[in-house]
VMD Tcl script that builds the backbone (N, CA, C; Angstrom):
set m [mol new atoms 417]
animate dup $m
set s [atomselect $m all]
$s set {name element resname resid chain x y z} {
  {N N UNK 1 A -22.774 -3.022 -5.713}
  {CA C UNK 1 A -21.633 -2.406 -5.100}
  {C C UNK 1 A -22.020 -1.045 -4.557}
  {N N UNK 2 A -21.553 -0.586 -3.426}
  {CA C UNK 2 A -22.050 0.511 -2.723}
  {C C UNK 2 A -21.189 1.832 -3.037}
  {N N UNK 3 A -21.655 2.838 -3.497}
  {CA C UNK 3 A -20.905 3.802 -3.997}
  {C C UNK 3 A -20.264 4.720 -3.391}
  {N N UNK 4 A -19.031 5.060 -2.758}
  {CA C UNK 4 A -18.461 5.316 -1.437}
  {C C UNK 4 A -18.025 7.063 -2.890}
  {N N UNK 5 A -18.019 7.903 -2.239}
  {CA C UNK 5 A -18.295 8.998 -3.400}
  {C C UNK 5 A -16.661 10.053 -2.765}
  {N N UNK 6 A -16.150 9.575 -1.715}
  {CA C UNK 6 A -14.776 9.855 -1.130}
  {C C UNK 6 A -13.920 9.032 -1.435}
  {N N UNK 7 A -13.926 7.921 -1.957}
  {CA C UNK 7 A -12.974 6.635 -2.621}
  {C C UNK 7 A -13.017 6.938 -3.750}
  {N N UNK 8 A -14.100 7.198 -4.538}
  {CA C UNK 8 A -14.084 7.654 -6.296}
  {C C UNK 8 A -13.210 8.866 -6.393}
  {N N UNK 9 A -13.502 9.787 -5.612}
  {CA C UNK 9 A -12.908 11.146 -5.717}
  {C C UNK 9 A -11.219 10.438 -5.508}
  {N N UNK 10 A -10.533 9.834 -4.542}
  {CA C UNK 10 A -9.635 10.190 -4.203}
  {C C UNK 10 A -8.701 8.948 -5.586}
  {N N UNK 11 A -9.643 7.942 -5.844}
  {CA C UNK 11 A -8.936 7.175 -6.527}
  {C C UNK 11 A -8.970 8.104 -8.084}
  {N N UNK 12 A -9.721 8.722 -8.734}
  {CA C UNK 12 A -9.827 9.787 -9.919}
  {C C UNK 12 A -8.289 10.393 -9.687}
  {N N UNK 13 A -7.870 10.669 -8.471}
  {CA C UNK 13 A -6.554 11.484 -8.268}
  {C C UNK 13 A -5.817 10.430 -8.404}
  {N N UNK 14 A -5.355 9.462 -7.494}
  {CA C UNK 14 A -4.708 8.898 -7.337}
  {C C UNK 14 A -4.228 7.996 -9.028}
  {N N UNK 15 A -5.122 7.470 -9.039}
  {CA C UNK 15 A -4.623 6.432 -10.203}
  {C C UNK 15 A -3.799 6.886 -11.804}
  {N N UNK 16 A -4.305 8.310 -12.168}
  {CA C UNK 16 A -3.273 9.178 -12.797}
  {C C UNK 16 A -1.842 8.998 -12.603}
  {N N UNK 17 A -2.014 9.475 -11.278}
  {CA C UNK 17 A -0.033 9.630 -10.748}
  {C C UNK 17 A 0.475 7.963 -10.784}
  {N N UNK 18 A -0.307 7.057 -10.318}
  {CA C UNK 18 A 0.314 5.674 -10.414}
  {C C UNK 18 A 0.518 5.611 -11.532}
  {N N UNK 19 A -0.078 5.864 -12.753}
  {CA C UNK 19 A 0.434 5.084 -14.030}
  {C C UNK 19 A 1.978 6.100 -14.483}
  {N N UNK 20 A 1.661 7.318 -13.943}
  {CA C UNK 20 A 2.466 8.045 -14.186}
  {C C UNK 20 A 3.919 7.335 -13.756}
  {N N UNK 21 A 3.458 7.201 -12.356}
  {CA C UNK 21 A 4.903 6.944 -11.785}
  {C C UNK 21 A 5.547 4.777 -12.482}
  {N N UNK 22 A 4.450 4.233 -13.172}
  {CA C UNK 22 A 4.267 3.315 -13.871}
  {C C UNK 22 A 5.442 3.388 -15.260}
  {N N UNK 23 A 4.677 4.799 -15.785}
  {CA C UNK 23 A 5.931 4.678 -16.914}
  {C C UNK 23 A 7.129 5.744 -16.770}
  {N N UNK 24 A 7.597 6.029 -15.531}
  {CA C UNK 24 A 8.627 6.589 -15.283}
  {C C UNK 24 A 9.673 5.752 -14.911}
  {N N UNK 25 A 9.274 4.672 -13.967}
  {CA C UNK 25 A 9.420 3.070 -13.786}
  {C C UNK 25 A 10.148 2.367 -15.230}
  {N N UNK 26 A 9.162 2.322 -16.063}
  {CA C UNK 26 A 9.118 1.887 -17.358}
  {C C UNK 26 A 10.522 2.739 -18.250}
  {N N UNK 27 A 10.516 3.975 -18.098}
  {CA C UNK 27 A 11.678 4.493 -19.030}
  {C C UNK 27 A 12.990 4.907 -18.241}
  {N N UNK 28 A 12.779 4.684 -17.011}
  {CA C UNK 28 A 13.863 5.345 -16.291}
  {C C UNK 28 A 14.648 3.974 -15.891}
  {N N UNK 29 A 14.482 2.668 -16.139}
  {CA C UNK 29 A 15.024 1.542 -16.161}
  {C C UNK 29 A 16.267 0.851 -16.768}
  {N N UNK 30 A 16.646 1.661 -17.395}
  {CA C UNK 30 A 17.679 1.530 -18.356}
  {C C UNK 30 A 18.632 1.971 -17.380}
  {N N UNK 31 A 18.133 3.224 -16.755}
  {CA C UNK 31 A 19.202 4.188 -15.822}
  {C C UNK 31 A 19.374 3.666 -14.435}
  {N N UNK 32 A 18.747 3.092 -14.034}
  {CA C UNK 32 A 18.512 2.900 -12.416}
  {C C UNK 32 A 17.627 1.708 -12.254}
  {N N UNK 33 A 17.562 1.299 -11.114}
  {CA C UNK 33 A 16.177 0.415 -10.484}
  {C C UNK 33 A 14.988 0.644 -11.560}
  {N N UNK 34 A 14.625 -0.681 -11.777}
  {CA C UNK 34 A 12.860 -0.663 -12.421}
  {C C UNK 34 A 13.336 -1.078 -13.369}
  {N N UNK 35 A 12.357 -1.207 -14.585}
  {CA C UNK 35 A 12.460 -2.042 -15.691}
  {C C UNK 35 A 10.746 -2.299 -15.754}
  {N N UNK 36 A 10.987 -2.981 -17.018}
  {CA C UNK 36 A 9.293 -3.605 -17.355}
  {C C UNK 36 A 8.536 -4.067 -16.587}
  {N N UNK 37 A 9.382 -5.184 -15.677}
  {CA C UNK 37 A 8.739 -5.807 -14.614}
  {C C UNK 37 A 7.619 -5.187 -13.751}
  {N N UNK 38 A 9.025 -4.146 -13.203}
  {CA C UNK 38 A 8.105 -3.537 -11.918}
  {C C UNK 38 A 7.070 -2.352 -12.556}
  {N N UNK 39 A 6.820 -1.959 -13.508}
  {CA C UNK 39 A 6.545 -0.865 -14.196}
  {C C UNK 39 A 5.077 -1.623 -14.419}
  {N N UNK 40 A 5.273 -2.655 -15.559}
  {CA C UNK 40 A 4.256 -3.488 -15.415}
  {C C UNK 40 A 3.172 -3.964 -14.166}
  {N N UNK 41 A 4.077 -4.310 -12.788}
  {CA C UNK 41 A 3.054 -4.695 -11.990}
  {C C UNK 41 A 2.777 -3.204 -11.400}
  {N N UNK 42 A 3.245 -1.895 -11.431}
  {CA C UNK 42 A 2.470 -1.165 -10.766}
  {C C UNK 42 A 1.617 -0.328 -11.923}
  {N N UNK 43 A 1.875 -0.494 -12.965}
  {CA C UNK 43 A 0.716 -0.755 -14.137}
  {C C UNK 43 A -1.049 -1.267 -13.445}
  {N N UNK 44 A -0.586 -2.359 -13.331}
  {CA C UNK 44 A -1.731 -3.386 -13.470}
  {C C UNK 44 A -1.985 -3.383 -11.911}
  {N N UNK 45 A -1.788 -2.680 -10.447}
  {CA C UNK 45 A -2.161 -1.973 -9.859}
  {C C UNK 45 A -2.943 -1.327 -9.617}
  {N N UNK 46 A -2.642 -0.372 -10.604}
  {CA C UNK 46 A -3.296 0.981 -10.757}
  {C C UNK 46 A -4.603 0.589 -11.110}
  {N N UNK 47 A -4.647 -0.544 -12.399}
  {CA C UNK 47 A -6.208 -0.725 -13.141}
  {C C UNK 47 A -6.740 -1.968 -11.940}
  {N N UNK 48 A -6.277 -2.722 -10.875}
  {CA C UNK 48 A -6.522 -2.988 -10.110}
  {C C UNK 48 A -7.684 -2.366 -8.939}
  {N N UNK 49 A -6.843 -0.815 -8.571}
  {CA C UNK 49 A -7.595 0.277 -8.259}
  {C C UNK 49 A -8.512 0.044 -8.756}
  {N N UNK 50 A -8.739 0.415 -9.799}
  {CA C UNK 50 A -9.859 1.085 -10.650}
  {C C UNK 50 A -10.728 0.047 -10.765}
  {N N UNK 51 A -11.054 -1.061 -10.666}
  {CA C UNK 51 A -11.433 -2.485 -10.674}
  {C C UNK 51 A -11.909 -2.661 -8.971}
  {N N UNK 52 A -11.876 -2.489 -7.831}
  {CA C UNK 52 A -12.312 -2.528 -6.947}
  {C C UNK 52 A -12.682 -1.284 -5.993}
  {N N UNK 53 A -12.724 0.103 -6.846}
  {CA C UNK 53 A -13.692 1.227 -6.589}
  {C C UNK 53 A -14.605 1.022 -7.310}
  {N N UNK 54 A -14.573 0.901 -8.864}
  {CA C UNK 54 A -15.644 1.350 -9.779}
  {C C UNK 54 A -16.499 -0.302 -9.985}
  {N N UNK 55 A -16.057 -1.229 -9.409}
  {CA C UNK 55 A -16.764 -2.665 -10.239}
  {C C UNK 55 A -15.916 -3.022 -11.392}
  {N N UNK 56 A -15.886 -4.660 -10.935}
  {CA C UNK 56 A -15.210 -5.158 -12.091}
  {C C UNK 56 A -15.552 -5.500 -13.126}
  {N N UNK 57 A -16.735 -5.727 -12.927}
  {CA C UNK 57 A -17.548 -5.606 -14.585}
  {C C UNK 57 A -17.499 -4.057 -15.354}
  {N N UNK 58 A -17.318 -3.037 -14.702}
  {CA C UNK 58 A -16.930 -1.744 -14.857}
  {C C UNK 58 A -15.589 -1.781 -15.799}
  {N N UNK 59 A -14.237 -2.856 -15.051}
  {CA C UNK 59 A -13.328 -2.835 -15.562}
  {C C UNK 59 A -12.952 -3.827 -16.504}
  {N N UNK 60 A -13.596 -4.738 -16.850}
  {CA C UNK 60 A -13.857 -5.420 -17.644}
  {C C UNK 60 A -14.597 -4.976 -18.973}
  {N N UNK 61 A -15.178 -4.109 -18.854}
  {CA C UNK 61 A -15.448 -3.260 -20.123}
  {C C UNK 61 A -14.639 -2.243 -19.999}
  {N N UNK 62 A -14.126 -1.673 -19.516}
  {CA C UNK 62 A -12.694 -0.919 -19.892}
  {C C UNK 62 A -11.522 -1.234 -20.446}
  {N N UNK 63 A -11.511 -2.504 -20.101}
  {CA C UNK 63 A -9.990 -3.259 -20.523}
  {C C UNK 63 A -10.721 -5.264 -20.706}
  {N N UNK 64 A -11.431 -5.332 -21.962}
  {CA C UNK 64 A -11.792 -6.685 -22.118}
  {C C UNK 64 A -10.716 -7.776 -22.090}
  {N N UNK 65 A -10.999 -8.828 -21.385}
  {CA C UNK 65 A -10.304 -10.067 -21.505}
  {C C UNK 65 A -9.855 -10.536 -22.833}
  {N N UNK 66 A -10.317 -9.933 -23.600}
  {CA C UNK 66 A -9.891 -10.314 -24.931}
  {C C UNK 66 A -8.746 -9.343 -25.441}
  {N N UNK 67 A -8.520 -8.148 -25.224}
  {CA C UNK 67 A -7.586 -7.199 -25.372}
  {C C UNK 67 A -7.071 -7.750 -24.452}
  {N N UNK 68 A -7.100 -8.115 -23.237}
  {CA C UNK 68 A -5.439 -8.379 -22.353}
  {C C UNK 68 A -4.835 -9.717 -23.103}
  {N N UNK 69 A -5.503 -10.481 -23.714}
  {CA C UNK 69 A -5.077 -11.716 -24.433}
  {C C UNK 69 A -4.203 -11.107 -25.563}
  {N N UNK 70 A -4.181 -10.419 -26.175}
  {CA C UNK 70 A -4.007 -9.765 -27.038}
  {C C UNK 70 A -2.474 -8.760 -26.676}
  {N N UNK 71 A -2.051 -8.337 -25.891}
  {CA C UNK 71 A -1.421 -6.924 -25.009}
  {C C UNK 71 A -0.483 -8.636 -24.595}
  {N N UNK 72 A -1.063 -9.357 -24.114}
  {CA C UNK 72 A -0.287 -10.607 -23.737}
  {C C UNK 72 A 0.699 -10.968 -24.586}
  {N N UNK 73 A 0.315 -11.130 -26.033}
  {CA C UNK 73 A 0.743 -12.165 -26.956}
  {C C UNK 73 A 1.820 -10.919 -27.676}
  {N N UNK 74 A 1.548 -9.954 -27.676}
  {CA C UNK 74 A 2.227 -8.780 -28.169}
  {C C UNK 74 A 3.227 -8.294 -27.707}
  {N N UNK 75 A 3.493 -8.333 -26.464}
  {CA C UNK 75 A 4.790 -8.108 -25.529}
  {C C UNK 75 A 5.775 -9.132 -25.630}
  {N N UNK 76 A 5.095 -10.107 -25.333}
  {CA C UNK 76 A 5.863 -11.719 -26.327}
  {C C UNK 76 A 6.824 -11.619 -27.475}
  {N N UNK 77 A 6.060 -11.238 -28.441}
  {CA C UNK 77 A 6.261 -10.631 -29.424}
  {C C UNK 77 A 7.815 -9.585 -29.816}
  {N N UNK 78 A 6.983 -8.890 -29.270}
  {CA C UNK 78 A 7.928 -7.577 -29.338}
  {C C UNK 78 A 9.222 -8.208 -28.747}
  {N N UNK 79 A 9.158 -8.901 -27.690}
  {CA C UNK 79 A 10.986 -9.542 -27.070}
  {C C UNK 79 A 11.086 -10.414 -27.903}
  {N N UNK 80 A 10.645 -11.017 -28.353}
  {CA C UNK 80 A 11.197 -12.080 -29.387}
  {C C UNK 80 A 11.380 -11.600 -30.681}
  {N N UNK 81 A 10.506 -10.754 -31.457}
  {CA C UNK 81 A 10.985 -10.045 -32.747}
  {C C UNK 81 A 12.415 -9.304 -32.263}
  {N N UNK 82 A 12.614 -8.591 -31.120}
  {CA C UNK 82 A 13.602 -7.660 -30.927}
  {C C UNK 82 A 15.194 -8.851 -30.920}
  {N N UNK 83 A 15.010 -9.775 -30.623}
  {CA C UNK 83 A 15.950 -11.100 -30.582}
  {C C UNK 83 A 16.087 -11.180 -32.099}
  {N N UNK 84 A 14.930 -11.915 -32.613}
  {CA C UNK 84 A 15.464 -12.043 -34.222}
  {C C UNK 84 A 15.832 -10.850 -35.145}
  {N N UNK 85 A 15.425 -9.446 -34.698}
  {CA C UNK 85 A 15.891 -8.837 -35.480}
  {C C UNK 85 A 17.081 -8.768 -35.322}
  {N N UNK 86 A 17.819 -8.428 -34.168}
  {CA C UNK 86 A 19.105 -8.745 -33.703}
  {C C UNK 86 A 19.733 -9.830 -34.519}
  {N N UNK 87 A 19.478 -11.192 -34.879}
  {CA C UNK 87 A 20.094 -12.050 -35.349}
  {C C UNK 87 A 20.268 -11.661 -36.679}
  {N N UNK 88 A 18.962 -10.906 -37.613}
  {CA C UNK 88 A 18.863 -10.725 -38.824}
  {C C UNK 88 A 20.059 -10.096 -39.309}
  {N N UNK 89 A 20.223 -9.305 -38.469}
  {CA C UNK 89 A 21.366 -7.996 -38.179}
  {C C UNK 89 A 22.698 -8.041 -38.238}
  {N N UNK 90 A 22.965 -9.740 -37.651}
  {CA C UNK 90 A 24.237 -10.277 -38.043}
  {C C UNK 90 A 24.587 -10.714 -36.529}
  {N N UNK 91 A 23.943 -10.417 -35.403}
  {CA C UNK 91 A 24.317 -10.710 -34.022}
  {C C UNK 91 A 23.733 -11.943 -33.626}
  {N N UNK 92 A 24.260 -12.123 -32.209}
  {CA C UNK 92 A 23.527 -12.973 -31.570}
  {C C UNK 92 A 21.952 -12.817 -31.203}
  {N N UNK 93 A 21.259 -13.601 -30.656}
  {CA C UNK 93 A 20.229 -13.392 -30.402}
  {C C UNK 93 A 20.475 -12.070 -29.230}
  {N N UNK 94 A 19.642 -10.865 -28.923}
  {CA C UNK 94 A 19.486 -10.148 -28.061}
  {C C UNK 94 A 20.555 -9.706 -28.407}
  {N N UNK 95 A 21.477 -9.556 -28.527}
  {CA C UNK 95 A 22.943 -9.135 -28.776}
  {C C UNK 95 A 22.723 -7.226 -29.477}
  {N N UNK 96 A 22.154 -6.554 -28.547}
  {CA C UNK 96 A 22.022 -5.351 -29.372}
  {C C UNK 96 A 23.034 -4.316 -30.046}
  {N N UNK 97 A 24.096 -4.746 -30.216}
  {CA C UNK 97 A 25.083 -3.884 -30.571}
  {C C UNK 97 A 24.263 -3.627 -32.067}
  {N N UNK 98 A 23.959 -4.129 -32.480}
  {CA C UNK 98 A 24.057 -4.289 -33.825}
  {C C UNK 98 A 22.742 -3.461 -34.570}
  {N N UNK 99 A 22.184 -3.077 -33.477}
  {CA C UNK 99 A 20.915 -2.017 -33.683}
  {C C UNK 99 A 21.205 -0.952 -33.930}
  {N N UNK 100 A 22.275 -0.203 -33.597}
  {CA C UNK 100 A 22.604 0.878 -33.961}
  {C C UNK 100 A 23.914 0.983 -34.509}
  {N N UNK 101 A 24.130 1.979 -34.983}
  {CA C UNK 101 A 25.387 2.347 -35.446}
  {C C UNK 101 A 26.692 2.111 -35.141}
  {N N UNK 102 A 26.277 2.910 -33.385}
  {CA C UNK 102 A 27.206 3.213 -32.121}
  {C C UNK 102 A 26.598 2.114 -31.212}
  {N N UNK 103 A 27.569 1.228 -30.592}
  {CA C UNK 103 A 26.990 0.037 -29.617}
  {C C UNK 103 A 26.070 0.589 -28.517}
  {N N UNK 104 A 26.700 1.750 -28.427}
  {CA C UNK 104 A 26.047 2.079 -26.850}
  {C C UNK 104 A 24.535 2.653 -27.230}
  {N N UNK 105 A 24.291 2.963 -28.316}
  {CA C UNK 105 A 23.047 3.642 -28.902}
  {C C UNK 105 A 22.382 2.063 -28.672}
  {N N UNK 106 A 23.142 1.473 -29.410}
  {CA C UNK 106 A 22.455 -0.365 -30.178}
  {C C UNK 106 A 22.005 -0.997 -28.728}
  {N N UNK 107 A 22.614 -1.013 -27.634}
  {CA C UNK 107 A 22.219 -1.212 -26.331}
  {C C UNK 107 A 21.044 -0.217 -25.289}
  {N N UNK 108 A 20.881 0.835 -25.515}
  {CA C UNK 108 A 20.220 1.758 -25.117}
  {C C UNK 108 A 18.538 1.182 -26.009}
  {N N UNK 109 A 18.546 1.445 -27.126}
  {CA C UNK 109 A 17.441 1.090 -28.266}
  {C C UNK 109 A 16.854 -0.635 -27.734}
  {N N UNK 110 A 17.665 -1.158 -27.398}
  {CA C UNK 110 A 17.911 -2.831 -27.343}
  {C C UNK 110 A 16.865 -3.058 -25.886}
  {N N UNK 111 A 17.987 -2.376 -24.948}
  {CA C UNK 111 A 16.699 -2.821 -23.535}
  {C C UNK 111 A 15.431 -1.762 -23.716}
  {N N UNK 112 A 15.388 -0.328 -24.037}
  {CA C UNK 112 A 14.360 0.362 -23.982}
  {C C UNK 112 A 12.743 -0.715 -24.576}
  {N N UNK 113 A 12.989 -1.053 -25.863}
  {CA C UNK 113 A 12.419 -2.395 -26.628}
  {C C UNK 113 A 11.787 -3.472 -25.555}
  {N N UNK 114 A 13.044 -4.160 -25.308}
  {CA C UNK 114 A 12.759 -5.374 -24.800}
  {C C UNK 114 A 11.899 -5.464 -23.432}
  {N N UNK 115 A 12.302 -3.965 -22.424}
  {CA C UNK 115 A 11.716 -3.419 -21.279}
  {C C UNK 115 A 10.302 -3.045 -21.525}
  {N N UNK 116 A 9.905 -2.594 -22.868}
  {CA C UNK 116 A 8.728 -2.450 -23.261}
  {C C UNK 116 A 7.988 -3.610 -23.282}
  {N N UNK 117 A 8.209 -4.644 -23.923}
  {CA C UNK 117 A 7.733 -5.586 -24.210}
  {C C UNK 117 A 7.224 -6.860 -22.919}
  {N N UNK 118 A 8.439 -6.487 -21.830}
  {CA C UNK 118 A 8.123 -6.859 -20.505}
  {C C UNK 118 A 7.279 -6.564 -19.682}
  {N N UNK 119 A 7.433 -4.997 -20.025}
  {CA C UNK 119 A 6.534 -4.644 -19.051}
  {C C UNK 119 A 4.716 -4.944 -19.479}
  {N N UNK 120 A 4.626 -4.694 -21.119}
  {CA C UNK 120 A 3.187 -5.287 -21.644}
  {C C UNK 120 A 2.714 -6.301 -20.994}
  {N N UNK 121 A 3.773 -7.412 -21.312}
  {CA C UNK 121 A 3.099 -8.953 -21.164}
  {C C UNK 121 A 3.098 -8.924 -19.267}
  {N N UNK 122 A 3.702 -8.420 -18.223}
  {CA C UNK 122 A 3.325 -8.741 -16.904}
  {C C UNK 122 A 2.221 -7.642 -16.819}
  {N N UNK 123 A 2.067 -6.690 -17.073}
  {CA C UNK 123 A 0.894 -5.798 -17.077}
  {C C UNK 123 A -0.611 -6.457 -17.328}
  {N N UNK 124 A -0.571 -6.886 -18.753}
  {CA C UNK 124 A -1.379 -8.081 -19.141}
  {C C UNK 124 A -1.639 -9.253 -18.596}
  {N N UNK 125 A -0.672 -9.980 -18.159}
  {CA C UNK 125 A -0.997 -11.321 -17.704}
  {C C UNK 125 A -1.122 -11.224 -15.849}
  {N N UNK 126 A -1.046 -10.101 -15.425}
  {CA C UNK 126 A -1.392 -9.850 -13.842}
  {C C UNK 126 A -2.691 -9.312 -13.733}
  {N N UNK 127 A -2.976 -8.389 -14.643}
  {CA C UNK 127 A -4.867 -8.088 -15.267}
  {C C UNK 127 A -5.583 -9.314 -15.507}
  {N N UNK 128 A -4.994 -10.418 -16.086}
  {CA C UNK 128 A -6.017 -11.201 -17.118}
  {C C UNK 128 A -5.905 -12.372 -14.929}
  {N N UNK 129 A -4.601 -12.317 -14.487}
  {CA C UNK 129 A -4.945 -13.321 -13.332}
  {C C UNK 129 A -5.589 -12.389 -12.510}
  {N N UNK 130 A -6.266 -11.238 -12.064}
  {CA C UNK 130 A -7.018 -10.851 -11.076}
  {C C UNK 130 A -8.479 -10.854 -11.607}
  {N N UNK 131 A -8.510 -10.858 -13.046}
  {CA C UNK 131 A -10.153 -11.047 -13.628}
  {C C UNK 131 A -10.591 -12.602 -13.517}
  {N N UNK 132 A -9.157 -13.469 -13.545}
  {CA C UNK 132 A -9.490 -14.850 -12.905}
  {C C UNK 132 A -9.945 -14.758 -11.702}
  {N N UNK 133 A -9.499 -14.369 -11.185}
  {CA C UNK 133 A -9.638 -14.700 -9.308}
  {C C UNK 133 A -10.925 -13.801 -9.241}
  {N N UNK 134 A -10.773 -12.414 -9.483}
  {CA C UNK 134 A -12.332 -11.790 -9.414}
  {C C UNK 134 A -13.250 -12.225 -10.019}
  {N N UNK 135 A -13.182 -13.036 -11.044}
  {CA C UNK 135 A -14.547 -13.710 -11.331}
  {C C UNK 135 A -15.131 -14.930 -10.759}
  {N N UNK 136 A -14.393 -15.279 -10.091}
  {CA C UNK 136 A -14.826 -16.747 -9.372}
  {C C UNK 136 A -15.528 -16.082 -8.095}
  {N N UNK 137 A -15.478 -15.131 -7.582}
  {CA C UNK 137 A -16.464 -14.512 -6.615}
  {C C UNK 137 A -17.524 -14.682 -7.087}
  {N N UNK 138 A -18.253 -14.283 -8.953}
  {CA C UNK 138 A -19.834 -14.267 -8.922}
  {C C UNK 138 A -20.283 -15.013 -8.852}
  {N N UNK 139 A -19.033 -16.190 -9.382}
  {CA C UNK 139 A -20.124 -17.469 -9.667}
  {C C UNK 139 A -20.734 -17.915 -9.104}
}
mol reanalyze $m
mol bondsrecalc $m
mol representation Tube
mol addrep $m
């Protein structure tokens, strides 16, 4: 890979503020536009970037296929524990009133959670499909 030394520089800047603006995405979702989803794919963007300046074998030891398997199964997780705890709780599934005290707290706590957990697993599973597709180039 040819080392372009004005693309490193500008992506070193750049990719900071993306994740930044990634988990502003991520917490400001509750309030407005965004959520896990989109937070997630401009997540996995960003390490996108960083994956076709620096080499993807570069980013592949930064972020192993085995940790995104992992970041995968965990976001999973986290929305589905956040469901049964809810039920444990005395609610319906997802039903967050019951997380807090005050409903509106129990709803606030409820998507912040579940938005987390969204945004992991598309973060993860949009990483683990571009190390698919980028690896079928070496072969």
């Amino acid at each position: 890979m040819k080392h372009n030394l004005i693309l490193r520089v500008i992506a070193k800047l750049l990719i900071p503020i993306i994740v930044l603006y990634a988990l502003y995405v991520q917490f400001h979702g509750d309030f407005g536009p965004g959520g896990g989803f989109q937070a997630g794919v401009i997540f996995s963007v960003a390490f996108i970037f960083y994956a076709l300046v620096y080499g993807i074998e570069t980013a592949e030891r930064v972020m192993p296929e085995s940790v995104l398997r992992i970041l995968a199964s965990l976001g999973v997780l986290i929305y589905a524990g956040t469901g049964v705890a809810t039920m444990l709780l005395g609610g319906n599934f997802l039903d967050y009133n019951v997380l807090a005290s005050n409903p509106i707290a129990g709803q606030h706590i409820g998507i912040l959670v579940i938005e987390l957990g969204v945004g992991i697993t598309v973060s993860s599973v949009m990483l683990l499909i571009f190390f698919i597709f980028a690896g079928r180039a070496r072969q």
